[in-house]
HTML snippet that shows the backbone in 3Dmol.js (N, CA, C, O; Angstrom):
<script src="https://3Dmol.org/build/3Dmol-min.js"></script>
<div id="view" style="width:600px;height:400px;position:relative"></div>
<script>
const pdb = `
ATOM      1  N   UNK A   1     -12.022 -10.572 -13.531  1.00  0.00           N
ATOM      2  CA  UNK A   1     -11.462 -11.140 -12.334  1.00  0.00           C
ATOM      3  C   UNK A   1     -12.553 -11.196 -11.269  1.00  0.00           C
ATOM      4  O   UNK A   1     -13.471 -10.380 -11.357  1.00  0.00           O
ATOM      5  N   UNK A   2     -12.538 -12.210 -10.123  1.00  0.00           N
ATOM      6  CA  UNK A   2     -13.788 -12.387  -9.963  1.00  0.00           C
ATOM      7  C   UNK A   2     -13.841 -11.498  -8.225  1.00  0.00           C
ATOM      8  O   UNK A   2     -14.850 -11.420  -7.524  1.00  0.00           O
ATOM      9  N   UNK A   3     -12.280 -10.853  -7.835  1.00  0.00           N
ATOM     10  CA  UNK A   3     -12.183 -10.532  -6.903  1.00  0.00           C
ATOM     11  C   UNK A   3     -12.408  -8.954  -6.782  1.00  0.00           C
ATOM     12  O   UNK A   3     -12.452  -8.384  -5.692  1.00  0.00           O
ATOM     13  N   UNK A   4     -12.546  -8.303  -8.018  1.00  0.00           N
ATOM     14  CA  UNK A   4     -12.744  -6.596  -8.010  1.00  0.00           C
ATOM     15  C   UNK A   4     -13.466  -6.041  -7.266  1.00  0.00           C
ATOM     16  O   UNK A   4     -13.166  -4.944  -6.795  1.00  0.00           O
ATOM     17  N   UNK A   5     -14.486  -6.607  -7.010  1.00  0.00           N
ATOM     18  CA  UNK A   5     -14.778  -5.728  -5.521  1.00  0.00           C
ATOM     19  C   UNK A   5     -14.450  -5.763  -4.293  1.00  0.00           C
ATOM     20  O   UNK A   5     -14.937  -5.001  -3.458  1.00  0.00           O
ATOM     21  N   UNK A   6     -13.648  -6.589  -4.057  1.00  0.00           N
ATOM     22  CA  UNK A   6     -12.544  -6.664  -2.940  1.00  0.00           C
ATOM     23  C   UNK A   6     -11.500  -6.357  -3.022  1.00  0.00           C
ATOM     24  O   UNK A   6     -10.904  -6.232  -1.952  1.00  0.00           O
ATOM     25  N   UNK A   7     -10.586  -6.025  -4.556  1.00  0.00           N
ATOM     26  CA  UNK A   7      -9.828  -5.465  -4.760  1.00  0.00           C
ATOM     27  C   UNK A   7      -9.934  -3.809  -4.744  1.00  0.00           C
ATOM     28  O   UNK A   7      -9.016  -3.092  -4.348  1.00  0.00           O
ATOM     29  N   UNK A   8     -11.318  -3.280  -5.283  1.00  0.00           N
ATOM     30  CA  UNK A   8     -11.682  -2.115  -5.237  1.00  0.00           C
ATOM     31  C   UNK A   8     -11.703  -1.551  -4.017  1.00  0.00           C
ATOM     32  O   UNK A   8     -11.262  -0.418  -3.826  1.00  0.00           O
ATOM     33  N   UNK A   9     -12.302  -2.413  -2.930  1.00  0.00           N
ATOM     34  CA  UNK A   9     -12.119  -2.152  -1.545  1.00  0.00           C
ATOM     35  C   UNK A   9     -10.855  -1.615  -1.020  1.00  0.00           C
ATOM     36  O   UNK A   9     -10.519  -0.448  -0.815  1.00  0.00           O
ATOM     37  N   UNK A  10     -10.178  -2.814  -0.833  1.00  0.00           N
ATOM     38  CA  UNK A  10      -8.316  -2.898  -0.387  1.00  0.00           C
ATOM     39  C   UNK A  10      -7.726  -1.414  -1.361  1.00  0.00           C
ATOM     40  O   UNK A  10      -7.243  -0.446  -0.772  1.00  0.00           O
ATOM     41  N   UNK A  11      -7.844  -1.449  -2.622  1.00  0.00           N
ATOM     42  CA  UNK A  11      -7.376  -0.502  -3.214  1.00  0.00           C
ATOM     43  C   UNK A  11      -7.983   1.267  -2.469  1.00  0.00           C
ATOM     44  O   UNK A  11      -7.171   2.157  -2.217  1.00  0.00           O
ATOM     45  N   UNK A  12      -9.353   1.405  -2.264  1.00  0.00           N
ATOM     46  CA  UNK A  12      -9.796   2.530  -1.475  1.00  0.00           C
ATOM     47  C   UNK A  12      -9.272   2.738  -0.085  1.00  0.00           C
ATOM     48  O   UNK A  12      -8.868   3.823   0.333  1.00  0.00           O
ATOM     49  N   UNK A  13      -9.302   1.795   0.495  1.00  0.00           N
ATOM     50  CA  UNK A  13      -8.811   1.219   1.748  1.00  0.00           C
ATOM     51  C   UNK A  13      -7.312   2.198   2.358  1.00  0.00           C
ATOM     52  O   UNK A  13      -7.195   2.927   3.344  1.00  0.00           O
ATOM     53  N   UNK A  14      -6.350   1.817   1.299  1.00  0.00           N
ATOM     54  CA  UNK A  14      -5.389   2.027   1.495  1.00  0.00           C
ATOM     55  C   UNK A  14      -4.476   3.410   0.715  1.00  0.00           C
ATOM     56  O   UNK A  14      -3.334   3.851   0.851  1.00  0.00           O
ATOM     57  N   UNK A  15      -5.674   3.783  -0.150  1.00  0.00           N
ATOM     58  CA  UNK A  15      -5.375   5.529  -0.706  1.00  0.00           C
ATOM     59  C   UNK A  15      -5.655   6.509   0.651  1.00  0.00           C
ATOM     60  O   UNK A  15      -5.319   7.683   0.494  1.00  0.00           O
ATOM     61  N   UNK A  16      -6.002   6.294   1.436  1.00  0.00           N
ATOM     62  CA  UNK A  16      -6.119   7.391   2.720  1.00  0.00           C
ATOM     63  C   UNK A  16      -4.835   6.995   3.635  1.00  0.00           C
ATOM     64  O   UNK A  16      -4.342   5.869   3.715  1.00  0.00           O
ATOM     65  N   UNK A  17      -4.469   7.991   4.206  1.00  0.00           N
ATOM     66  CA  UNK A  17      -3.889   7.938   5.229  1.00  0.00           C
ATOM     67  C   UNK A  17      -3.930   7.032   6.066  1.00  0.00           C
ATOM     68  O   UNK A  17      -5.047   6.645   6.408  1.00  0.00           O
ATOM     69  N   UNK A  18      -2.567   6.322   6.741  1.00  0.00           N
ATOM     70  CA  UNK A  18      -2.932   5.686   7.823  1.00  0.00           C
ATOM     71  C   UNK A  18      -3.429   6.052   9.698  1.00  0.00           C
ATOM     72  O   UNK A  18      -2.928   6.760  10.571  1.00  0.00           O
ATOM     73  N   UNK A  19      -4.506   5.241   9.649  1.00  0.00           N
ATOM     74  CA  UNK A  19      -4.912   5.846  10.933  1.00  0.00           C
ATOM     75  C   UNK A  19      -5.055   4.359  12.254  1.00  0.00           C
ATOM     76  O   UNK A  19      -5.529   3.323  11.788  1.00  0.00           O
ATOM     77  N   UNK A  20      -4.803   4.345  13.209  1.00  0.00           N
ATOM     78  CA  UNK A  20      -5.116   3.033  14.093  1.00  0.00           C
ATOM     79  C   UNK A  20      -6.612   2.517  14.074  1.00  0.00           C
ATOM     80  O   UNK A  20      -7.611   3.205  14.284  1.00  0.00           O
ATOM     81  N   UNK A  21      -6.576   1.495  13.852  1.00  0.00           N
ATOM     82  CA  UNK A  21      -8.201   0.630  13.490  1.00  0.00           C
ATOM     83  C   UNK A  21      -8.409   1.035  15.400  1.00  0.00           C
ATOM     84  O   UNK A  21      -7.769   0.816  16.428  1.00  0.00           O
ATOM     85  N   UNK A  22      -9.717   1.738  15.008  1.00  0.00           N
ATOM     86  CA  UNK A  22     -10.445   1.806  16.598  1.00  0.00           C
ATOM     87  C   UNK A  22     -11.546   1.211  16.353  1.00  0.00           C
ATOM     88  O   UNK A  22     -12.083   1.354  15.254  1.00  0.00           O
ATOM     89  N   UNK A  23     -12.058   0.480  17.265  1.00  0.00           N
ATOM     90  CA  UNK A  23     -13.273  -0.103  17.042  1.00  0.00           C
ATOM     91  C   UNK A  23     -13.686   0.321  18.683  1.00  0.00           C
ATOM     92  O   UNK A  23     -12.754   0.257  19.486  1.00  0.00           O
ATOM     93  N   UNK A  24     -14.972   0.727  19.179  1.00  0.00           N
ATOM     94  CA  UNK A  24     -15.065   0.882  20.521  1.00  0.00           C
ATOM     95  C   UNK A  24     -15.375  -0.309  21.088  1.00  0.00           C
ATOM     96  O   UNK A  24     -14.979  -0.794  22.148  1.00  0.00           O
ATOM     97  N   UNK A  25     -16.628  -1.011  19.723  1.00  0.00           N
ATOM     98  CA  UNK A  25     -17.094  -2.170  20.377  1.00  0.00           C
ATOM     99  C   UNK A  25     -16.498  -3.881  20.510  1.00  0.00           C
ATOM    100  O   UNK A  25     -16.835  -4.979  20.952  1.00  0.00           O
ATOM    101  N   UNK A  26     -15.411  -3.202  19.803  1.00  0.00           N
ATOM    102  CA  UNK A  26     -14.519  -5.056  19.685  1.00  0.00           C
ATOM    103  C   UNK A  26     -12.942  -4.206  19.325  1.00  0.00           C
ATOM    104  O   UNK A  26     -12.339  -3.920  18.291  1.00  0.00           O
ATOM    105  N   UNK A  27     -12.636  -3.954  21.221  1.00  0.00           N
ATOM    106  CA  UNK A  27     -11.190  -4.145  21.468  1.00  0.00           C
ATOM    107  C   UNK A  27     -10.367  -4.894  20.229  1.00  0.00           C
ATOM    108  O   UNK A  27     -10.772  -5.935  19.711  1.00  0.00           O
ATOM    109  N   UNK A  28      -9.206  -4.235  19.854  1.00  0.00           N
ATOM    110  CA  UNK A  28      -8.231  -5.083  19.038  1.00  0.00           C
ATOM    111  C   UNK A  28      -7.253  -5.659  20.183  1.00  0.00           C
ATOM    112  O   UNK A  28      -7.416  -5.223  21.322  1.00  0.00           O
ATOM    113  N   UNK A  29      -6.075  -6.776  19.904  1.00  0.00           N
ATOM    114  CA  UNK A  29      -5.339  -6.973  20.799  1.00  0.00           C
ATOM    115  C   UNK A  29      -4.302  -6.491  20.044  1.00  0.00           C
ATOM    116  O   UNK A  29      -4.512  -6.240  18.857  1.00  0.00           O
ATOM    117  N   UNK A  30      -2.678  -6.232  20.766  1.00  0.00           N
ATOM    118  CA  UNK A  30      -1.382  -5.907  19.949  1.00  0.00           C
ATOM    119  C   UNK A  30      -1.365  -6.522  18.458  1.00  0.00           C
ATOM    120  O   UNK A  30      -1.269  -5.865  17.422  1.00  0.00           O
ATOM    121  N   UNK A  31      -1.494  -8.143  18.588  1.00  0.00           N
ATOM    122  CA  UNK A  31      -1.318  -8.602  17.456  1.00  0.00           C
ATOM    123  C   UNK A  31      -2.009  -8.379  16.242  1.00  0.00           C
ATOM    124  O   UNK A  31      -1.400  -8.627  15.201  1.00  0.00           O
ATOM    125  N   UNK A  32      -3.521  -7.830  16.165  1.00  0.00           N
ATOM    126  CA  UNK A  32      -4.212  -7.530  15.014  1.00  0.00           C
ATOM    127  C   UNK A  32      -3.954  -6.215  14.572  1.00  0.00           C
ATOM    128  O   UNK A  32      -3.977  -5.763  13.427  1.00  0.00           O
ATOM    129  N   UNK A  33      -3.628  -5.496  15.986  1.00  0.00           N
ATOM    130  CA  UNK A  33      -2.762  -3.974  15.545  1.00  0.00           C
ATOM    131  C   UNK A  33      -1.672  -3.628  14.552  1.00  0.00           C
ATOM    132  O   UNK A  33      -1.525  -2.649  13.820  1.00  0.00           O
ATOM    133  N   UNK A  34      -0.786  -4.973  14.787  1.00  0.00           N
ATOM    134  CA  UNK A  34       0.347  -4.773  14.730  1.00  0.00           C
ATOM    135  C   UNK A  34      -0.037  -5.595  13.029  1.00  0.00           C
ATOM    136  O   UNK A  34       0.591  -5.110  12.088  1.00  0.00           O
ATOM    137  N   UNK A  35      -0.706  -6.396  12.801  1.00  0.00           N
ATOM    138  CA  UNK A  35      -0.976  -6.939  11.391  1.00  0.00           C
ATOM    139  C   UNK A  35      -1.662  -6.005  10.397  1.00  0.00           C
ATOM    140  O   UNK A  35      -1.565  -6.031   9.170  1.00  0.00           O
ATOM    141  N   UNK A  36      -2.470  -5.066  11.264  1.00  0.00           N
ATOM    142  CA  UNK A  36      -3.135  -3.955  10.296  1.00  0.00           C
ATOM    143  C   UNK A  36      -1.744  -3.042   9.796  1.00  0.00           C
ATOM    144  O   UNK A  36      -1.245  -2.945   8.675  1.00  0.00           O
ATOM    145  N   UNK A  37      -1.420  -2.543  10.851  1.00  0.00           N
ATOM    146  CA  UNK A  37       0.081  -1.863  10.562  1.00  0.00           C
ATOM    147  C   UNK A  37       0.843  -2.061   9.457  1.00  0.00           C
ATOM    148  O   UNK A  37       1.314  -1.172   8.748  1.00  0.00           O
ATOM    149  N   UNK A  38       0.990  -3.535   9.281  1.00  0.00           N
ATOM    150  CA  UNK A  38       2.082  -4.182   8.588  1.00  0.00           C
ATOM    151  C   UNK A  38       2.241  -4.489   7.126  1.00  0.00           C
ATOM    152  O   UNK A  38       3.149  -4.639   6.309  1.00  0.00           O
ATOM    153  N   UNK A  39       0.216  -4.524   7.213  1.00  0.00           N
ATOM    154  CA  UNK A  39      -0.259  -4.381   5.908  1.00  0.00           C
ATOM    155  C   UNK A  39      -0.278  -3.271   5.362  1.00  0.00           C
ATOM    156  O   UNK A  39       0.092  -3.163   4.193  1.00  0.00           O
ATOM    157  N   UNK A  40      -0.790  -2.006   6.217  1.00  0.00           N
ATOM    158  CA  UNK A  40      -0.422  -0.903   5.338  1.00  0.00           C
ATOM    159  C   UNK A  40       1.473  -0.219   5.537  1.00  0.00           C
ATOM    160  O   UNK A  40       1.986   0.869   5.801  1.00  0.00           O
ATOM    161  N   UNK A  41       1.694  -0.850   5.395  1.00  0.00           N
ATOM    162  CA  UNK A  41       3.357  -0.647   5.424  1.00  0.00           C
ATOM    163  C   UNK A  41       3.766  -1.361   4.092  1.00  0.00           C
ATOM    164  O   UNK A  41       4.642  -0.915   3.351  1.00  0.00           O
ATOM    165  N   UNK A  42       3.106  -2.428   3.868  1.00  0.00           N
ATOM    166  CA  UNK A  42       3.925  -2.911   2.911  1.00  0.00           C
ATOM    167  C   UNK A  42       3.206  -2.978   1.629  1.00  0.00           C
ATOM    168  O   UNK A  42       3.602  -3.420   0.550  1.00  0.00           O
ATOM    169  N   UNK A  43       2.054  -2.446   1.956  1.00  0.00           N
ATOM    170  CA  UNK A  43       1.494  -1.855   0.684  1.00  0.00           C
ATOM    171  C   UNK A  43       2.122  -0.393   0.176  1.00  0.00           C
ATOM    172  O   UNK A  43       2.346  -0.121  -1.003  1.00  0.00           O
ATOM    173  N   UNK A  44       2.362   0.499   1.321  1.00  0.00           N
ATOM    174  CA  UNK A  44       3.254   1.497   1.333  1.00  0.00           C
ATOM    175  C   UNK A  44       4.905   1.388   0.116  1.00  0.00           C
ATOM    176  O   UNK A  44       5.334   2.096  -0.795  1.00  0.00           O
ATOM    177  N   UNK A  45       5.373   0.087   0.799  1.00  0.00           N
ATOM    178  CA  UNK A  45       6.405   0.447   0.297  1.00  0.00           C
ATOM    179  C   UNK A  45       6.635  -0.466  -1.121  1.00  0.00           C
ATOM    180  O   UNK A  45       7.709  -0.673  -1.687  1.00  0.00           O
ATOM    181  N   UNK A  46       5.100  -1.011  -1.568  1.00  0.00           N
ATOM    182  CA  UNK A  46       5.012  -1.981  -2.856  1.00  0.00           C
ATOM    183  C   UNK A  46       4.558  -0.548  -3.682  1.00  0.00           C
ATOM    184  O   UNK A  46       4.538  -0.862  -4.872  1.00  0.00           O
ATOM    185  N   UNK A  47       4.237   0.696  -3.558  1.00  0.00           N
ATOM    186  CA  UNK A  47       4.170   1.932  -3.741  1.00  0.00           C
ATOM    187  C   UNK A  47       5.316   2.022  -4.363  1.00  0.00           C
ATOM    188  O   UNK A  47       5.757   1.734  -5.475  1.00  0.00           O
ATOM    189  N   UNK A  48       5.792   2.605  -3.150  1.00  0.00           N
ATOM    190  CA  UNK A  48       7.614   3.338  -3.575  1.00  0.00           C
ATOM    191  C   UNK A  48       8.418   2.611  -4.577  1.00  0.00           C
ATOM    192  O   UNK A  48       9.139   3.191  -5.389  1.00  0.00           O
ATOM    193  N   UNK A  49       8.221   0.766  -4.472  1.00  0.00           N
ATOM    194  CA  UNK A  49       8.942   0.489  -5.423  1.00  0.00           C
ATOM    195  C   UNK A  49       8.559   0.506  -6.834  1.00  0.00           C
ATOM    196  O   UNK A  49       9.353   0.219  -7.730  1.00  0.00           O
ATOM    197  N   UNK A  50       7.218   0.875  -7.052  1.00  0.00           N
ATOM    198  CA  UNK A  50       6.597   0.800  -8.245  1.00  0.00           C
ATOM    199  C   UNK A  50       7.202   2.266  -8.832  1.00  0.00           C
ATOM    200  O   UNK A  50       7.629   2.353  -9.984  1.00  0.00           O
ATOM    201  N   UNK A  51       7.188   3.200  -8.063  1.00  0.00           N
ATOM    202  CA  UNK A  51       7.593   4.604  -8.465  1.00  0.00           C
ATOM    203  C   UNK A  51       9.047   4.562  -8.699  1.00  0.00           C
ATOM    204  O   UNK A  51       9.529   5.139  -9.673  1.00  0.00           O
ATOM    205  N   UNK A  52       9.656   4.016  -7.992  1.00  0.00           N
ATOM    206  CA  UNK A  52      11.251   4.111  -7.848  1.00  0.00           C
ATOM    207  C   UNK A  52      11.750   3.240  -9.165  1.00  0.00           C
ATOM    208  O   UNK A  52      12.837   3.363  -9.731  1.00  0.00           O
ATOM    209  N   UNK A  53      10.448   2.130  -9.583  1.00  0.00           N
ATOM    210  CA  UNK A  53      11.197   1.441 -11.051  1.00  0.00           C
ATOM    211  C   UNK A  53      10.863   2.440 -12.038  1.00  0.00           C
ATOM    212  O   UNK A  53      11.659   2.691 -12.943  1.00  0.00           O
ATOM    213  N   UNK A  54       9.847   2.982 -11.949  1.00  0.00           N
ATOM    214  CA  UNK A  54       9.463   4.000 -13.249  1.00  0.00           C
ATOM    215  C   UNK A  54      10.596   4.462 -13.409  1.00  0.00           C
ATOM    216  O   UNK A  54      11.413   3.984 -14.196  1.00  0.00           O
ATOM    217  N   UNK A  55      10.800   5.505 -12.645  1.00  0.00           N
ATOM    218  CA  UNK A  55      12.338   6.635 -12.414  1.00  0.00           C
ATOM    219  C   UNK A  55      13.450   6.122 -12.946  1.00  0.00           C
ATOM    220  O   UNK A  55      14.306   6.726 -13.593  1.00  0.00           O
ATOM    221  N   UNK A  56      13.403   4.620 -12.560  1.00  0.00           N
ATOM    222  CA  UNK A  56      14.810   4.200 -12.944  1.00  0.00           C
ATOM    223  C   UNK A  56      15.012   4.097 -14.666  1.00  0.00           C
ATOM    224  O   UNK A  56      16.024   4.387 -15.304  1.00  0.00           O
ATOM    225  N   UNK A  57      13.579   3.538 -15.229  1.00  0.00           N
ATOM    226  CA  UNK A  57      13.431   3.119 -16.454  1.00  0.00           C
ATOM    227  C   UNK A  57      13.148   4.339 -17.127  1.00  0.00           C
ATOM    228  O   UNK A  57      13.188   4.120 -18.338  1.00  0.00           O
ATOM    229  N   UNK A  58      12.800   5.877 -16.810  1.00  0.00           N
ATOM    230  CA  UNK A  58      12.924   6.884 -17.384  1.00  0.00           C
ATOM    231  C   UNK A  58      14.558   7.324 -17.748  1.00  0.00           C
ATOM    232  O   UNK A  58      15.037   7.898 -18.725  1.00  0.00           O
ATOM    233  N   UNK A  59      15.251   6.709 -16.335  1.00  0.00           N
ATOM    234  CA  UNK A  59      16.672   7.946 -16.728  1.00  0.00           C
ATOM    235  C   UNK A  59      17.257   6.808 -17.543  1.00  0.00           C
ATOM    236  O   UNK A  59      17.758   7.218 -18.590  1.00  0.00           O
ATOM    237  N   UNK A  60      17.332   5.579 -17.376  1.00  0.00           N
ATOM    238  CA  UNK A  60      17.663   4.200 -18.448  1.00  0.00           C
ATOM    239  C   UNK A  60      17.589   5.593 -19.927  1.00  0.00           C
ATOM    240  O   UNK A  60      18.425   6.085 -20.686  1.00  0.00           O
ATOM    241  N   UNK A  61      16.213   5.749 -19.717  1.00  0.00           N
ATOM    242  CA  UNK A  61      15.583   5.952 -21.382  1.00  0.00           C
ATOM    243  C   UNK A  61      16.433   7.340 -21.737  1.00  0.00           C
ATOM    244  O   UNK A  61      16.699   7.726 -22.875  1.00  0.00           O
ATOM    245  N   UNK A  62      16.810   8.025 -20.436  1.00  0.00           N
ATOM    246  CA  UNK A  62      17.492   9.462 -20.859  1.00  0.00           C
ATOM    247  C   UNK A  62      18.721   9.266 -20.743  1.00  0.00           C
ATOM    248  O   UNK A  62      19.347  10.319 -20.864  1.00  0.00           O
ATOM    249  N   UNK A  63      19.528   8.135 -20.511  1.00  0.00           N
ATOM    250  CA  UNK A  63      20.842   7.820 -20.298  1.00  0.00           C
ATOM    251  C   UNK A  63      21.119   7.055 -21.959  1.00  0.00           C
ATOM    252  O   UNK A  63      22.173   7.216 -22.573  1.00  0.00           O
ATOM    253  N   UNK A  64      20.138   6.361 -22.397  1.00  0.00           N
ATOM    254  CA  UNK A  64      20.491   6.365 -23.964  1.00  0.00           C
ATOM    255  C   UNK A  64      20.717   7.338 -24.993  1.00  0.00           C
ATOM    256  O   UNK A  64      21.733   7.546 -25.656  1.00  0.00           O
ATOM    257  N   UNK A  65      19.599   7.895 -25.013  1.00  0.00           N
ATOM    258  CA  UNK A  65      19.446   9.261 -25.517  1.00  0.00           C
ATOM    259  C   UNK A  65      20.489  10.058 -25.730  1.00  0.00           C
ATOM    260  O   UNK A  65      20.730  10.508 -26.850  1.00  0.00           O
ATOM    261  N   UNK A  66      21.111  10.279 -24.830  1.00  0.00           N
ATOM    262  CA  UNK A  66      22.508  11.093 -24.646  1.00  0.00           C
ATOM    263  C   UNK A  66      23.538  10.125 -25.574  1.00  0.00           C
ATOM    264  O   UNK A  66      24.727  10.421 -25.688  1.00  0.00           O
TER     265      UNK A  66
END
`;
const viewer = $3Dmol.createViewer("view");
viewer.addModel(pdb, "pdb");
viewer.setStyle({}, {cartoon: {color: "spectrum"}});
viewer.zoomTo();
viewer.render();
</script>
């Protein structure tokens, strides 16, 4: 894929904690704030749903079983 090191990036990027983009020397305005935010939010919760299908497709697998 010809984007992996920009994917490798975004992917490092967003394994840390979220923190507010400070830059001293180039002010953000609300709106780029509020887009950084939004991105790690919904990478956040493209997370949870990846975990929350596993779970589901484990007890699927332990709800046959029985």
């Amino acid at each position: 894929m010809a984007d992996t090191p920009i994917r490798d990036r975004y992917d490092a990027f967003f394994k840390v904690d979220f923190s507010p983009l400070l830059r001293q020397d180039q002010p953000q305005g609300a709106a780029e704030r509020s887009a950084y935010a939004d991105e790690f939010a919904a990478h956040a919760l493209g997370q949870i749903d990846k975990k929350l299908g596993r779970l589901i497709e484990l007890m699927e697998q332990g709800a046959m079983k029985s």
